[in-house]
C-alpha positions as CSV (number, residue, x, y, z in Angstrom):
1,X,7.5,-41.9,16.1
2,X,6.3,-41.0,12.9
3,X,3.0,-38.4,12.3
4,X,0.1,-39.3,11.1
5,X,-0.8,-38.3,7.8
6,X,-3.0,-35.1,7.9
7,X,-3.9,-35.4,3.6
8,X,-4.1,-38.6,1.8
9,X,-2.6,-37.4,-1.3
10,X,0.2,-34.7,-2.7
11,X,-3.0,-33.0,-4.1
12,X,-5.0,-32.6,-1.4
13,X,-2.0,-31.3,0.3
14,X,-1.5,-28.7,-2.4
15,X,-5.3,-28.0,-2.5
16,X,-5.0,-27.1,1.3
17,X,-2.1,-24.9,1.0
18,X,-3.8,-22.9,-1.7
19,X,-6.9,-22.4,0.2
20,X,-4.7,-21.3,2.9
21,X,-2.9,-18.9,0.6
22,X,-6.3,-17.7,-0.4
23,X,-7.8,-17.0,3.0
24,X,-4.1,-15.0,3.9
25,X,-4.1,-12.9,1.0
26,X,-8.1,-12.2,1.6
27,X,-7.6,-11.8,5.5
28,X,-4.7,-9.4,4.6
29,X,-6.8,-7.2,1.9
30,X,-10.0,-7.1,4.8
31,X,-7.0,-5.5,6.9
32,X,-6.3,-3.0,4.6
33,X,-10.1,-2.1,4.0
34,X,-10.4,-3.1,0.4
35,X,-12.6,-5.5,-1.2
36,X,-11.5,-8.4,-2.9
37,X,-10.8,-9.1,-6.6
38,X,-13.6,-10.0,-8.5
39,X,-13.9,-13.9,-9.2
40,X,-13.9,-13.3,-12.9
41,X,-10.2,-12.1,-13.8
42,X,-11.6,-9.8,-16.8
43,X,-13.8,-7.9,-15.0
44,X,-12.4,-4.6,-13.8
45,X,-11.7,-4.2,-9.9
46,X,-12.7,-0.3,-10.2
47,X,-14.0,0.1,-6.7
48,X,-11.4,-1.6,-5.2
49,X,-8.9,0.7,-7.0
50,X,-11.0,3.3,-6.2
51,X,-10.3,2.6,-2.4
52,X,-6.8,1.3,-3.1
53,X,-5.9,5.5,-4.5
54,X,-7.5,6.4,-1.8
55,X,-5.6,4.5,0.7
56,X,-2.3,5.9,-1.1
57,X,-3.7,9.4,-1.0
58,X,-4.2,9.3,3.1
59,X,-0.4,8.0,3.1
60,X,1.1,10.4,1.0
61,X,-0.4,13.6,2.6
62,X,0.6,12.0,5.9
63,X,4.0,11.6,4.5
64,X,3.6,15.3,3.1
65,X,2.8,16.4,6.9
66,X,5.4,14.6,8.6
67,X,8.3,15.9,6.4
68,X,6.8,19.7,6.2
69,X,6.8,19.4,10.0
70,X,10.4,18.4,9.9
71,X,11.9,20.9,7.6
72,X,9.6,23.8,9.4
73,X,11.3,22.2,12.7
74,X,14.8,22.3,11.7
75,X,17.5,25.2,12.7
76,X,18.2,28.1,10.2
77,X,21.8,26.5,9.6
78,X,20.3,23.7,8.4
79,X,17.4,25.7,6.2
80,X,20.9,27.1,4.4
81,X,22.4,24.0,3.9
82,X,22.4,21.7,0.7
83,X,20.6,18.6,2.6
84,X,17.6,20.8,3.1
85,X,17.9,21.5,-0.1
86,X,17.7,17.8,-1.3
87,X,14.9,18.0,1.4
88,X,13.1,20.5,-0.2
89,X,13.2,18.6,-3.9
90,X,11.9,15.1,-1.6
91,X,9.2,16.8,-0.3
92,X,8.1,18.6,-3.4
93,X,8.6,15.5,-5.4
94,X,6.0,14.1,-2.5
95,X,3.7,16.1,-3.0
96,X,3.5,16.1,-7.0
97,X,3.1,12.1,-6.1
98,X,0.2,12.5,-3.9
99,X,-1.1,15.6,-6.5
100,X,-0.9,13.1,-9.1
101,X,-3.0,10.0,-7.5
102,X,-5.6,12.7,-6.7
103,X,-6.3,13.6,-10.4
104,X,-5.8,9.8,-11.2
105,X,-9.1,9.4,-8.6
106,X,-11.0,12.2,-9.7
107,X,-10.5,11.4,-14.0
């Protein structure tokens, strides 16, 4: 047995999924704590940039923490060997990330 038909036309159909795409990507920002675009696609989003950096500051320096805690963990053979080396160069390379979006906030 066929389904009743929800939209009359293609286009309301399509005008229903795009509100529905709208509400999703809004729902999804609210998640993350940041304020949506403004409605005027000129008009700079500064604050929510702002609070976008910011969001990618707290992850980095978690990041930073977790593999510190890791290499500080490891055994001394390990500390000698050339993956803790390459280690060493992800974590620094972390860091200069996270170093970086701070002066990117603060300028």
């Amino acid at each position: 047995m066929p389904q009743p038909k929800v939209y009359e036309s293609h286009a309301q159909r399509q005008a229903a999924y795009r509100r529905r795409c709208q509400d999703a990507r809004r729902q999804q920002l609210q998640a993350k704590g940041l304020p949506v675009l403004p409605a005027i696609s000129t008009m700079p989003g500064t604050v929510r940039w702002n609070q976008a950096m910011a969001h990618v500051c707290s992850l980095l320096a978690l990041i930073e923490q977790e593999m510190q805690a890791y290499y500080d963990d490891q055994s001394e053979a390990w500390l000698e060997s050339e993956r803790a080396d390459q280690f060493q160069e992800r974590l620094e390379a972390v860091s200069q990330a996270l170093q970086s979006v701070e002066d990117l906030r603060e300028g």
